[in-house]
C-alpha positions in Angstrom: 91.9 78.0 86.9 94.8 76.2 85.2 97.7 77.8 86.8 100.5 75.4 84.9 100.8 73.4 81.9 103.7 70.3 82.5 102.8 69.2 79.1 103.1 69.9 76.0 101.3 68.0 73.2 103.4 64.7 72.0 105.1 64.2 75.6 105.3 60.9 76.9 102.6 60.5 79.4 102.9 57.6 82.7 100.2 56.8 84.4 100.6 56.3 88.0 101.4 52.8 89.2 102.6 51.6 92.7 105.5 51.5 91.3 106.0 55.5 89.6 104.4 58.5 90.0 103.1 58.8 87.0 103.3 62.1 85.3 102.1 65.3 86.1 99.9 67.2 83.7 99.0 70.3 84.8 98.6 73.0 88.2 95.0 74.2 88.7 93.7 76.5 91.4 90.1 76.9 92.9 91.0 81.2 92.6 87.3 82.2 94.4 89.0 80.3 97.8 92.5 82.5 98.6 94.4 81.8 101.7 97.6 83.5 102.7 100.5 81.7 103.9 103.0 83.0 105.7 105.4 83.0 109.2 104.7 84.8 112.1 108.1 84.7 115.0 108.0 83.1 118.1 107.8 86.1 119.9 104.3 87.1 119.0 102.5 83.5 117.8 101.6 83.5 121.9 99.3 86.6 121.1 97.6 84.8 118.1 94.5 83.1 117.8 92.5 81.1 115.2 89.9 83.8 113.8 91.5 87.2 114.7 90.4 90.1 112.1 93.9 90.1 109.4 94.8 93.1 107.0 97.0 92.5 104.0 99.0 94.7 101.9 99.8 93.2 98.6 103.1 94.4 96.5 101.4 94.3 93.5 98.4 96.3 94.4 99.1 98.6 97.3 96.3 100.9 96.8 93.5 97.8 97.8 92.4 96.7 101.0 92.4 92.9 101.4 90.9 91.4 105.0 90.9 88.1 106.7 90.7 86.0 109.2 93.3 83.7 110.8 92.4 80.6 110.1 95.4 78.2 111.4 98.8 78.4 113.7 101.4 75.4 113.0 101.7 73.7 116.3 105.4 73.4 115.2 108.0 75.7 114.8 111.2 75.8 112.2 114.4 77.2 111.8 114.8 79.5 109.4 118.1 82.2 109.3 118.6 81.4 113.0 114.9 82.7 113.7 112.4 79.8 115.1 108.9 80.7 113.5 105.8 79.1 113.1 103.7 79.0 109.6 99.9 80.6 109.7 97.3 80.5 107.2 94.7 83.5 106.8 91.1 83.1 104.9 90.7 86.4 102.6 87.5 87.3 103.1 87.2 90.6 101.1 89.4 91.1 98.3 87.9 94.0 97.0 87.4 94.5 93.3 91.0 93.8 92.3 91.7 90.2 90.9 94.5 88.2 93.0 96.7 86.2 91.5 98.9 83.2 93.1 102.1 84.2 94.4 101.9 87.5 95.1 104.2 89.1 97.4 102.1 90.0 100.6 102.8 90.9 104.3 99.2 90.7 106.8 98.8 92.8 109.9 97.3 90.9 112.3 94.8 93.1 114.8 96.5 91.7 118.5 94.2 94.5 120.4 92.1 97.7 119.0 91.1 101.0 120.5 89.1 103.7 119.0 88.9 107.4 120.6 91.9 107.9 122.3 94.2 110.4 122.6 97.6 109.9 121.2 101.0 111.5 120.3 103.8 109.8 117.7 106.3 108.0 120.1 109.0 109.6 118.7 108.3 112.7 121.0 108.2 110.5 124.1 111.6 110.2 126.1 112.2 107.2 128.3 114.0 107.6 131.3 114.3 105.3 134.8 111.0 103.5 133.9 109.6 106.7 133.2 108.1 108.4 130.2 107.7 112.2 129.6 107.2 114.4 126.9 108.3 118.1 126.9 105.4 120.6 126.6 105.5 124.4 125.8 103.2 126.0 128.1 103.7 129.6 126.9 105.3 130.9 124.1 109.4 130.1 124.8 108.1 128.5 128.3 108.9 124.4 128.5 108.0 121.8 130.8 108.9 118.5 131.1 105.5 116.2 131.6 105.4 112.7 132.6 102.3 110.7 130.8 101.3 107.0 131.3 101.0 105.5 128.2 98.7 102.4 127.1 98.8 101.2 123.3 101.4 101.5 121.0 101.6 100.2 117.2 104.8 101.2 117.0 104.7 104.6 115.3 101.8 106.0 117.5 101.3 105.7 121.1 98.1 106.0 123.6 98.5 108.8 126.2 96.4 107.5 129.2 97.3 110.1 131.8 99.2 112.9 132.1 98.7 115.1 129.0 95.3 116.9 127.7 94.3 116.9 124.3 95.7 120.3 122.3 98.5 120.3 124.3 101.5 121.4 121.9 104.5 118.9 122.5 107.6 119.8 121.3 110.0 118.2 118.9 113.6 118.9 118.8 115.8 118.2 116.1 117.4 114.8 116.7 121.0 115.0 118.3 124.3 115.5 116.0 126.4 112.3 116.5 130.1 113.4 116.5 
């Protein structure tokens, strides 16, 4: 797929010579092939490895699922904005039925660990206190307890309960604190 013209007809064309570059015609792109490129921080690139299972959400088409696979980790890092991180490359290996055009906007979730089954409760309702975690429980109607729960897995919005709670349990939320 040509991706570019550089020329129009009746420009001067150069060949390329040890001497010049020549000139550049045209931008073309093998389209069946798509790799993401993108940056991952320093902080998580020692989790990565070449071939982990990769989500991507692309602006353009939010509504499609698009998965890959890691396929490389810079041995290098840069500076960018005071951040070191490292460039990655992921294969697209489903695209779905939606057509994918170069230079779309795109951020990849890359799958670090995955656990099916469990039981878990949004971390929002978990307080942490002295290396402890508890949630606060009503155990009959205007009766509440404070519960401490081990937790395992976390993605950030959602997080594992290992011990400590039973499914059905009804945790309860209060309104978030009035800064004054």
């Amino acid at each position: 797929t040509v991706l570019e013209r550089r020329v129009n007809e009746g420009d001067p064309v150069v060949p390329l010579t040890s001497y010049q570059e020549g000139t550049e015609l045209l931008i073309m792109a093998e389209m069946s092939d798509l790799i993401f490129k993108g940056t991952v921080d320093e902080i998580d690139v020692g989790k990565l490895s070449e071939g982990m299972a990769a989500e991507l959400q692309i602006g353009a088409i939010p509504d499609q699922k698009i998965t890959g696979r890691l396929s490389k980790i810079s041995p290098k890092a840069k500076q960018k904005e005071n951040a070191t991180l490292f460039d990655v490359e992921i294969e697209i290996t489903n695209r779905g039925d939606k057509i994918i055009r170069a230079g779309y906007s795109t951020n990849a979730s890359l799958v670090i660990r995955k656990v099916e089954n469990v039981l878990f409760i949004p971390e929002r309702l978990v307080e942490f206190k002295d290396d402890k975690t508890s949630v606060e429980i009503e155990t009959a109607p205007g009766v509440y307890e404070k519960k401490q729960v081990k937790l395992g897995l976390s993605d950030g919005l959602n997080v594992e309960v290992l011990e400590g709670l039973a499914e059905g349990a009804e945790i309860v939320e209060r309104p978030p604190k009035e800064i004054k």
